[in-house]
N, C-alpha and C positions, 0 to 999 in steps of 0.2 A: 504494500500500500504506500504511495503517496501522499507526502505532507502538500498542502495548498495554504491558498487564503484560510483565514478563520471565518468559523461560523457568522452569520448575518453581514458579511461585509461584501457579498457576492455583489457582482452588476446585473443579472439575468434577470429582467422584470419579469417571465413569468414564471419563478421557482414559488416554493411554497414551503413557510415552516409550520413542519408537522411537530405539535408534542407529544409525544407517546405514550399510551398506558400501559400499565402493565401485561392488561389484557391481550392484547395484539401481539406482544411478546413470545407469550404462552402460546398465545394459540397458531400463530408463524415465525419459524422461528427465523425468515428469510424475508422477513416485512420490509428489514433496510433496503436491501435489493429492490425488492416489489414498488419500493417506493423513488429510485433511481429518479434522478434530477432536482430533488428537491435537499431541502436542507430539517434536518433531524436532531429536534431535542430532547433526549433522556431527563427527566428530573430526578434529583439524588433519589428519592424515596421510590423510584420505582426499582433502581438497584437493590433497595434494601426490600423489597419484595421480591424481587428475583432469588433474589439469597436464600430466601425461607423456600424456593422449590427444586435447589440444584441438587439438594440430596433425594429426591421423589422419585417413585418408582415411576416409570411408561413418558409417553409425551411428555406430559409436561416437565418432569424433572431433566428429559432430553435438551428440550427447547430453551431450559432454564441456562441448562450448565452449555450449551452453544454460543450463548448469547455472550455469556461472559465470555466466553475466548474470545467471541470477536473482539468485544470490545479491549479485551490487552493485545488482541494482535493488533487492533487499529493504535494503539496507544505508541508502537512501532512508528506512526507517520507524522505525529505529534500530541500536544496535549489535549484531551478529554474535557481542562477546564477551560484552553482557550477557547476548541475546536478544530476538528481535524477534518481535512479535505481528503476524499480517497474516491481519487483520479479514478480507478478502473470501474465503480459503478455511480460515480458523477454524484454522489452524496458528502457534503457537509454535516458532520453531527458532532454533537455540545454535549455534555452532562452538566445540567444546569443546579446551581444550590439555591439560587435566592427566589424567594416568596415574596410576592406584593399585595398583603392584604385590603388595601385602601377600598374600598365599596364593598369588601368583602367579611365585613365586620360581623354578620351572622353566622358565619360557617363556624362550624368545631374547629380549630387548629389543630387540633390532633389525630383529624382522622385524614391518612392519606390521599383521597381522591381529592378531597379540600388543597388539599397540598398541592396536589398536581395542578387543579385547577388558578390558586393563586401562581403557581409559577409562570404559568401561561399569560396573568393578570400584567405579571411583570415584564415578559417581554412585549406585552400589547401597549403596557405605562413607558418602554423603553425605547420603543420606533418610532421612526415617523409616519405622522398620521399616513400617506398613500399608501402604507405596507400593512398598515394594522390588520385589513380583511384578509392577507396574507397566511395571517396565525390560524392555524387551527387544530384541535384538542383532536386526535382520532384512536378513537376506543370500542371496545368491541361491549363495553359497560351500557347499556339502555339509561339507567340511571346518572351516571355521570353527564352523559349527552345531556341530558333534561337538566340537569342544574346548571349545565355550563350555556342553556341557552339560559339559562332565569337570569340569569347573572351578566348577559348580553358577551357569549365568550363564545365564536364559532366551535360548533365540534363536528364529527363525523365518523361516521361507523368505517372501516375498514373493507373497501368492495374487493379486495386482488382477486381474491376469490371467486367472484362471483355477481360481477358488473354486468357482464357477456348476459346473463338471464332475462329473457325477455318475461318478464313478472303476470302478465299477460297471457302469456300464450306458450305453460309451460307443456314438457314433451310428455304426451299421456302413450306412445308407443302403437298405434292405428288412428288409420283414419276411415273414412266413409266416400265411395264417390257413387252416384248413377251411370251406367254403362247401358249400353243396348244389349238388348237380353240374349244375341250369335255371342258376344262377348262370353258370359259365363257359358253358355253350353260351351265355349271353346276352350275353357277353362278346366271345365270337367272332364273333354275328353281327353284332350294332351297336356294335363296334368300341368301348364303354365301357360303365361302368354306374355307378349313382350309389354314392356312398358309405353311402348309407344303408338300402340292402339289405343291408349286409356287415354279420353280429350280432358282438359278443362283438369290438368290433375295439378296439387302443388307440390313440390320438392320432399322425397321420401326418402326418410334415413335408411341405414341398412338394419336389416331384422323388425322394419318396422311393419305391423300386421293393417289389413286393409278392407273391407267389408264393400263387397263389390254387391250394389242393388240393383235389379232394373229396371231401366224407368220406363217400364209397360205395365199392365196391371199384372202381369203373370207373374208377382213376388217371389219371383227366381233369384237367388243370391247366394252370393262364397264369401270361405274366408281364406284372404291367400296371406301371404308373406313375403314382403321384397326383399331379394335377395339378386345382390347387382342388377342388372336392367334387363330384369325380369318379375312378376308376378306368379309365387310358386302355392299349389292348393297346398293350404295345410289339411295337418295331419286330421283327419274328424274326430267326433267322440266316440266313434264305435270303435273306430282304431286306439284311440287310446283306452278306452273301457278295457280292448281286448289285453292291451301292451300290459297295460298297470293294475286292474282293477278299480279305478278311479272311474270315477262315472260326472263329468265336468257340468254344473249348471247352467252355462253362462256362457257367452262367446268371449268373453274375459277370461275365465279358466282355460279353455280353449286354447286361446291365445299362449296361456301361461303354460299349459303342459308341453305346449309346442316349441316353447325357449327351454323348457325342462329336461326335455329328451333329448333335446340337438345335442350331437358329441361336438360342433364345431363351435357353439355356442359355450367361451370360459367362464363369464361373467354374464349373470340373470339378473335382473333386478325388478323385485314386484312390491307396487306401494297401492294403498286404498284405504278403506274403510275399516275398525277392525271389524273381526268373524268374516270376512269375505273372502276366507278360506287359503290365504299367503302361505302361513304355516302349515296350515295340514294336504296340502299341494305339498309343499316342496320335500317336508319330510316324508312324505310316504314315494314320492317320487326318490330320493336318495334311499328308501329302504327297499324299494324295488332292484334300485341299483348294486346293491349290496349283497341281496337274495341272486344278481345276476352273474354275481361277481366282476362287476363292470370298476366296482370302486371297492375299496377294503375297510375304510371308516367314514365316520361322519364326525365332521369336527363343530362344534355348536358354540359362539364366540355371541357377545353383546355387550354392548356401553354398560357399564356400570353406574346407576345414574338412581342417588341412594335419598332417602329424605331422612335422616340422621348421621346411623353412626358407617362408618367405610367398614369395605369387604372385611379390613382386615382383625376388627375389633370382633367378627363375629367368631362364633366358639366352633372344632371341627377343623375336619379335611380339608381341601379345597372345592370336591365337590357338593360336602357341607356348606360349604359359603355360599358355593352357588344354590343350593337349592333355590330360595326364592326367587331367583333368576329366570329359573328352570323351570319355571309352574308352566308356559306354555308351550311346550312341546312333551313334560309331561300328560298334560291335561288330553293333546292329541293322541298319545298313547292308550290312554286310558278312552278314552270314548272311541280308537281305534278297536283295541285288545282285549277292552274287560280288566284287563286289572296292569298290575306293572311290574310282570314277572319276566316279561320277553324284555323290555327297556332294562331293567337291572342286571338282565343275562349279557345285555350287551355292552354296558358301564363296566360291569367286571370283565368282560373281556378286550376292553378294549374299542370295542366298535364305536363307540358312541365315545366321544372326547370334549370334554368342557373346557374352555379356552377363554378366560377374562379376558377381553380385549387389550388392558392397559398392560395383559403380564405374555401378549404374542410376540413379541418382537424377537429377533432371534431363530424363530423358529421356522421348517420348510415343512412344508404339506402335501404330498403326494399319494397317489391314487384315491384323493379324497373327494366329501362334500364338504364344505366351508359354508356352514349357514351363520351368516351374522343378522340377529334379530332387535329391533326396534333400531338400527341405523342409521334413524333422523335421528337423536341423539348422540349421532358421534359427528367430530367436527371432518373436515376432507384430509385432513393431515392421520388422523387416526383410522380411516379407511381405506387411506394408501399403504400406510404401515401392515392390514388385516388382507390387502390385494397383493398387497407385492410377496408373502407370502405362500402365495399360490401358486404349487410344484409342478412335478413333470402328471399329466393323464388328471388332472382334477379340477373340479368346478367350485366358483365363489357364487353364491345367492343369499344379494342382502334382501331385506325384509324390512317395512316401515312402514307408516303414514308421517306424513310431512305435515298436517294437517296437527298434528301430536307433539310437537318438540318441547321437551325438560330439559334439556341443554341451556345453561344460562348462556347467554350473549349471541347463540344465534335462533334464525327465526324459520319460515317454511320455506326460504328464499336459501339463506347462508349455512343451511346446515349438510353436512359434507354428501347423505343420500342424492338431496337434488343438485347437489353440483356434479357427482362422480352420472348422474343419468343425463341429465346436459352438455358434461364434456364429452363422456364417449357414445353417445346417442346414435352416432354413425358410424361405429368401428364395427367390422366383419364379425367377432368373437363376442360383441355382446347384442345383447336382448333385452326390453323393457315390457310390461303392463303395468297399467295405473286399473284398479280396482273400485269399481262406486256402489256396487251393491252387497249388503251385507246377508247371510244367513246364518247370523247365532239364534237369533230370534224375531220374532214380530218388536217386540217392545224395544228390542236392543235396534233395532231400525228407527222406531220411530223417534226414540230418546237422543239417536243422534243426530235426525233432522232437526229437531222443536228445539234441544236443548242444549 
């Protein structure tokens, strides 16, 4: 790295000073990068937050003890208190100490985001006025955002991630078009057709499913599956009834057993409603495959995402810990089997593998299923870590509703399920469905419409 000018004395009118929370820290630990051109302030106290996570187990103790190296390796191109300029990714960053509480006289002093907030106060008291709208606070904290607008202090959430999201119009994995009804007889009988008979169609990701109608009254229709520039029939339900014993409700299940069975297909992802059957699709589809001897385990991984005391206070094994984890793919055992004697046959032997997402790292997973469950609470940094673990001959099926997230700091936008379905949306190896209908129950339908 490269010593330069010192922080805020750059000439680029449109660089920007970001001051950083802790949060953004944690949760990338490549933000400086992500943030290239601009100019970057640490406040002391978020150091001394970092500190309290570099001993922690999984990401975030990862991201903690990263952080710091950089910053003693930048400390290599100058000082931290003047500011250091580091040429290769076009970033000025400070470790700033001083607080300016002046209009700031209701905050606690004592509790850090206050901190953070008056430091930011201070270089907003410290510039000239045409740079003030320059400053701004970006945290992945909702909470701090909101005070720092009370306080007339810009902030902003953190988008690297996930800017690119058209919030709008996100990827539900088919679409629907009307065709002339030679079309699907054409469909049915050589088993494809090209895409380029289909008029009036818009831009189709790869593996994305497509519900061909025709628009005559003779309510002829298929369900194909693009696959390069082609429309291929999928698999039906009598074929899969026969493959699996699943018997699919839904042109969604449908859809889903048919990313299920692809051997080509590495990465599935099905998100919806709960009871709209995510879970008990993919596990019995991985136990089929298991009965095939197509895979040899099933590795069963989920955020840890507690409302008290952590995994680790709890009493027990590790698969003791997870129990509570594990109530929903027990549960499908048991309304699968009658009881959970075949499930514990296969915990003891292995088959079945409990995998705390925060404690995978390290680890390689071959001839397996990798089901990660409830995945809208993991961030996209923790489902790279659960992906990039995926070995030679085996498949990754995360599991979510987006609609669901208990992850503090991100939302049904930021959290790392709809980013990893957005980014790879179009790669040849993976597959998506999005899920709207539920069958746990009547009342479990209606309670999640009204309420």
């Amino acid at each position: 790295m490269q010593a330069g000018k010192a922080l805020l004395m750059t000439t680029k009118k449109n660089r920007k000073i970001f001051v950083i929370d802790t949060s953004v820290l944690l949760y990338d630990k490549d933000c400086v990068i992500q943030l290239s051109g601009n100019d970057i302030i640490i406040p002391l106290v978020v150091l001394e937050e970092i500190d309290k996570f570099k001993s922690r187990e999984g990401i975030l103790g990862e991201n903690a003890r990263f952080f710091n190296r950089f910053l003693d390796e930048a400390r290599k191109a100058g000082s931290l208190h003047d500011g250091v300029y580091l040429k290769e990714i076009d970033v000025n960053i400070k470790v700033e100490l001083i607080s300016d509480w002046s209009k700031l006289e209701n905050l606690d002093k004592d509790y850090n985001d206050n901190v953070i907030i008056a430091t930011a106060n201070h270089l907003i008291n410290s510039i000239e006025t045409n740079k003030k709208n320059n400053i701004i606070v970006i945290t992945k904290d909702i909470n701090l955002r909101v005070k720092c607008d009370a306080v007339g202090i810009k902030a902003d959430d953190y988008y690297s991630d996930y800017q690119f999201i058209q919030k709008d119009n996100l990827f539900s994995g088919y679409a629907s078009f009307l065709v002339d009804s030679n079309i699907i007889d054409a469909i049915y009988s050589s088993k494809l057709i090209s895409l380029s008979k289909i008029e009036d169609k818009h831009e189709l990701c790869e593996n994305e499913f497509v519900l061909l109608k025709s628009n005559t009254e003779d309510s002829k229709s298929a369900l194909c599956i693009k696959k390069k520039d082609n429309l291929i029939l999928a698999i039906s339900k009598n074929v899969i009834h026969k493959k699996t014993a699943i018997d699919p409700k839904n042109k969604e299940q449908i859809f889903a057993m048919n990313i299920l069975l692809d051997e080509k297909i590495s990465l599935a992802t099905l998100t919806g409603v709960p009871g709209s059957g995510k879970t008990y699709l993919t596990l019995m589809s991985a136990l089929k495959l298991i009965e095939k001897e197509e895979k040899k385990r099933i590795i069963f991984t989920r955020p840890i995402q507690t409302v008290g005391k952590d995994i680790g206070y709890l009493p027990g094994t590790l698969n003791e810990k997870m129990a509570p984890w594990l109530s929903p793919i027990v549960d499908n055992f048991r309304n699968q089997f009658g009881d959970m004697t075949y499930f514990e046959m296969m915990i003891e032997k292995g088959i079945i593998d409990v995998a705390p997402l925060s404690y995978i790292r390290g680890r390689s997973f071959n001839d397996a299923i990798i089901i990660v469950d409830e995945a809208q609470n993991a961030t996209v940094h923790e489902l790279k870590t659960v992906i990039t673990r995926t070995g030679r001959n085996s498949k990754i099926i995360l599991l979510g509703d987006i609609e669901q997230v208990d992850l503090p700091y991100v939302n049904k936008f930021s959290n790392g399920l709809t980013i990893v379905i957005e980014k790879l949306k179009n790669e040849e190896i993976t597959g998506h469905v999005n899920f709207t209908k539920g069958y746990r129950s009547e009342l479990a339908n209606i309670v999640s419409q009204k309420l």
